[in-house]
GUTIMI-503093 format. One line per 8 residues: number of its first residue (from 1); their letters; for each residue x, y, z of C-alpha. Coordinates in steps of 0.25 Angstrom, whole numbers, plus 5000, padded with zeros to 4 digits. Example, Ala and Ser with C-alpha at 12.3 -4.5 7.8 and 13.67 -1.06 7.14 Angstrom:
1) AS) 5049,4982,5031 ~ 5055,4996,5029
END
This chain:
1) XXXXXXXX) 5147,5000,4791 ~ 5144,4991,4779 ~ 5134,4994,4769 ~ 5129,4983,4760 ~ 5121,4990,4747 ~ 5111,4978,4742 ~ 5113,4983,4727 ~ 5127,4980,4728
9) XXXXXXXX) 5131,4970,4737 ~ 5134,4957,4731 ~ 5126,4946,4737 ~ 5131,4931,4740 ~ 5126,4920,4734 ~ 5122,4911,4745 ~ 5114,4899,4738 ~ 5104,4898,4726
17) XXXXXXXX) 5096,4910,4725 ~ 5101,4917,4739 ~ 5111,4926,4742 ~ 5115,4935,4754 ~ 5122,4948,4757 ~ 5126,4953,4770 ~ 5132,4964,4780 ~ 5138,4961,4793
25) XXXXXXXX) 5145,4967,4806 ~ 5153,4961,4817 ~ 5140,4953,4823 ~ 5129,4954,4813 ~ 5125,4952,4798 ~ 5114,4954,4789 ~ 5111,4948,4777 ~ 5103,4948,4766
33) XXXXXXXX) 5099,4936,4759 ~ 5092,4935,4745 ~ 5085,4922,4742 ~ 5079,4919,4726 ~ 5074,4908,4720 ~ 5062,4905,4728 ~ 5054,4898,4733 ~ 5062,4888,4739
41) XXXXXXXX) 5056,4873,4740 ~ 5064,4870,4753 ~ 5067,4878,4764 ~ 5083,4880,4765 ~ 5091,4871,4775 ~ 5088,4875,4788 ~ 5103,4882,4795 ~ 5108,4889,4808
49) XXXXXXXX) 5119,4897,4812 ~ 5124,4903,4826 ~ 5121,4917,4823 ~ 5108,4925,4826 ~ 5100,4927,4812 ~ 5090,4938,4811 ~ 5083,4937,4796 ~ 5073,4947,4790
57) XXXXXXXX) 5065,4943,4776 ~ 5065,4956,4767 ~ 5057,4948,4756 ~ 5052,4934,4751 ~ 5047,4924,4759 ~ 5053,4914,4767 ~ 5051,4903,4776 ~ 5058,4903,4788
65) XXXXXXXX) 5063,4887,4795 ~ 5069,4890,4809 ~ 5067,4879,4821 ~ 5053,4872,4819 ~ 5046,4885,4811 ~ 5043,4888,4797 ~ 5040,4905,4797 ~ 5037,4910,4781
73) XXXXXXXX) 5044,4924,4783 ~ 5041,4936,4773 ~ 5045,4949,4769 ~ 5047,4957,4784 ~ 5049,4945,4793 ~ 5061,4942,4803 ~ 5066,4930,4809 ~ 5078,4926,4820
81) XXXXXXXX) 5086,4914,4820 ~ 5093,4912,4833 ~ 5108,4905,4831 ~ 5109,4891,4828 ~ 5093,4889,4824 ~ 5092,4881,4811 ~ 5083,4889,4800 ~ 5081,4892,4787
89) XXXXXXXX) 5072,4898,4775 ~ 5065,4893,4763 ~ 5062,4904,4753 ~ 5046,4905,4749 ~ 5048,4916,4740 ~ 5055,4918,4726 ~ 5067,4926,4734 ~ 5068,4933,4747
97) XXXXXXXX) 5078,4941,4755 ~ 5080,4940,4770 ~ 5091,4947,4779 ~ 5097,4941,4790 ~ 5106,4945,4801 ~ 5116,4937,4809 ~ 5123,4938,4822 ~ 5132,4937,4823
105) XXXXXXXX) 5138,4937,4806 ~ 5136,4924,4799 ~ 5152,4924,4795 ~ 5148,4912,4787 ~ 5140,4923,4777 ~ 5156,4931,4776 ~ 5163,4929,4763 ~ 5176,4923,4768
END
């Protein structure tokens, strides 16, 4: 069992105004992601990835790019990315935080 204390942990900087910290097991990883700075004049590139992406908005706003759909997403809402679709977000609000799952882990997210 791994207990991550959100007081203590030390968060990784991940790209201007954003950073992440995360748990994991053999199949599947959380993480939680702080972005600042906002709004945002462009949304970020859109990316993709093989593994499955669950992501929960804890607070601030965002908007959402995955397939043909712009979805402006706040405090409460879900959505799924299955592998391989390209996506992406565009922070409307000065700073929010979303947690994301994965499975399986992004082992691109480990420190080597």
């Amino acid at each position: 069992m791994d207990v991550i204390k959100s007081a203590v942990v030390t968060r990784e900087a991940i790209g201007q105004g954003r950073s992440r910290y995360l748990t994991y097991l053999s199949n599947l990883m959380m993480v939680v992601i702080d972005l600042e700075g906002g709004p945002s004049p462009q949304p970020d590139p859109p990316h993709s990835h093989p593994h499955e992406q669950i992501s929960y908005v804890v607070s601030g706003e965002v908007n959402l790019f995955i397939k043909d759909k712009t979805i402006r997403l706040e405090p409460g809402d879900m959505f799924a990315v299955p592998p391989n679709v390209p996506h992406g977000i565009q922070l409307l609000s000065e700073k929010a935080r979303l947690v994301d799952t994965f499975c399986p882990i992004r082992e691109d997210f480990l420190k080597k």
